[in-house]
C-alpha positions in Angstrom: -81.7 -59.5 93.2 -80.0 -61.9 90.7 -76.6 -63.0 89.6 -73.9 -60.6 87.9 -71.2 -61.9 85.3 -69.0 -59.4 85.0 -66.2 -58.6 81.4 -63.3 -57.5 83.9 -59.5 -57.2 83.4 -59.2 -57.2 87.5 -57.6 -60.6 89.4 -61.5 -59.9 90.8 -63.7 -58.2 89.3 -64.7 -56.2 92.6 -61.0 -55.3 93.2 -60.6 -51.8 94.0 -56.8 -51.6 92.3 -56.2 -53.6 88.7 -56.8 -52.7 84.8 -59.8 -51.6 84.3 -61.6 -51.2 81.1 -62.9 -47.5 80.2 -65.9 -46.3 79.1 -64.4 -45.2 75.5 -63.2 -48.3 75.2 -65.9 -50.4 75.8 -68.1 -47.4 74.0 -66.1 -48.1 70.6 -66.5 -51.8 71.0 -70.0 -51.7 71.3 -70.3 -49.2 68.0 -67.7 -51.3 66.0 -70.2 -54.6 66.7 -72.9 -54.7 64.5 -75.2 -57.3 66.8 -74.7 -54.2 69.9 -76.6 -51.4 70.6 -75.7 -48.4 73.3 -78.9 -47.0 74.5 -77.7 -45.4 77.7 -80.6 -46.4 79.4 -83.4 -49.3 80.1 -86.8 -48.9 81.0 -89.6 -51.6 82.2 -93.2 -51.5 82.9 -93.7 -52.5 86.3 -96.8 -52.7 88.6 -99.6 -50.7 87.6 -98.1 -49.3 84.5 -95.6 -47.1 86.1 -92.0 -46.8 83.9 -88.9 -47.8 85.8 -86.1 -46.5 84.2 -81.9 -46.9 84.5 -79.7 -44.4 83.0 -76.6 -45.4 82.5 -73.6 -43.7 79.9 -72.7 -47.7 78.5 -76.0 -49.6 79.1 -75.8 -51.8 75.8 -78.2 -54.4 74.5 -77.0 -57.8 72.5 -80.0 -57.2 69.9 -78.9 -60.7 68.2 -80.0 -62.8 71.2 -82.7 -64.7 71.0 -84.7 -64.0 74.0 -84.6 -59.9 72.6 -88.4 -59.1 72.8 -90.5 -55.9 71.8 -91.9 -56.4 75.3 -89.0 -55.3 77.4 -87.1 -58.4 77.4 -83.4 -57.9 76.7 -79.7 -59.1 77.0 -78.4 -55.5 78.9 -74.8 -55.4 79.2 -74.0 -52.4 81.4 -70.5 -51.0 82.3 -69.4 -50.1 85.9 -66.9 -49.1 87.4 -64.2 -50.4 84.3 -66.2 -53.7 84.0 -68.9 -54.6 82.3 -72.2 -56.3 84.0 -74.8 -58.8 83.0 -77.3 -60.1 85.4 -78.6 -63.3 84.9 -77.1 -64.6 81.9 -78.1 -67.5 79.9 -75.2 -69.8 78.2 -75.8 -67.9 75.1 -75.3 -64.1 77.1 -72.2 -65.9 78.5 -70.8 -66.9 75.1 -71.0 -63.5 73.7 -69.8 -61.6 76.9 -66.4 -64.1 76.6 -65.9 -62.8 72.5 -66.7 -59.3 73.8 -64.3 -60.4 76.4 -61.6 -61.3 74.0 -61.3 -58.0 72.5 -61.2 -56.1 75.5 -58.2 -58.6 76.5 -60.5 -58.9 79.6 -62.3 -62.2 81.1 -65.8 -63.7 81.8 -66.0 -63.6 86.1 -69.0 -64.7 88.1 -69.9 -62.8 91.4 -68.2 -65.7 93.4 -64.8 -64.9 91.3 -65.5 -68.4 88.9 -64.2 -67.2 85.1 -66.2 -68.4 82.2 -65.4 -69.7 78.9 -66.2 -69.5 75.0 -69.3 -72.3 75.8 -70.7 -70.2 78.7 -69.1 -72.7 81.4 -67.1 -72.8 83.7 -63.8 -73.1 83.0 -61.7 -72.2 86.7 
């Protein structure tokens, strides 16, 4: 399992009813940002060699961060359901989801509904 931040325009991110950001939108972002890559899709070794793979139409990687690795290891933002999704983030994922956010008008929200800020803390 892990933990999910979520970019969201919603009160709550898991709100079924609230602005929601669209896949063009958060498409063109992505393109317009030089340190962002849309793959579309991850993949991982796992076990004995065998390839796990995600598709996903707005799978994106932060290729600036500095955790990125040749081996598999990357910052994957993936958009659901008009947010955008980041398990596990580090301060430095957080940081860049909240400018990401920014431009989106949208805001950094944790699975238990806390909302991020610029440093990667908690803010409310």
């Amino acid at each position: 399992m892990g933990y999910d931040v979520h970019i969201t325009r919603k009160e709550n991110w898991f709100d079924e009813s609230g602005l929601k950001i669209g896949i063009d939108e958060w498409k063109a972002l992505v393109q317009s940002d030089p340190d962002m890559r849309l793959d579309g899709y991850a993949s991982a070794i796992v076990g004995d060699a065998n390839v796990l793979r995600i598709d996903s139409e707005g799978l994106a990687v932060w290729t600036a961060h500095a955790g990125t690795a040749v081996s598999g290891n990357m910052a994957w933002f993936d958009f659901r359901q008009g947010n955008v999704v980041v398990k596990n983030p580090d301060v430095a994922i957080l940081g860049k989801m909240w400018q990401l956010a920014r431009k989106l008008e949208a805001k950094v929200q944790g699975d238990e509904c806390e909302v991020y800020g610029a440093d990667g803390r908690v803010i409310g």
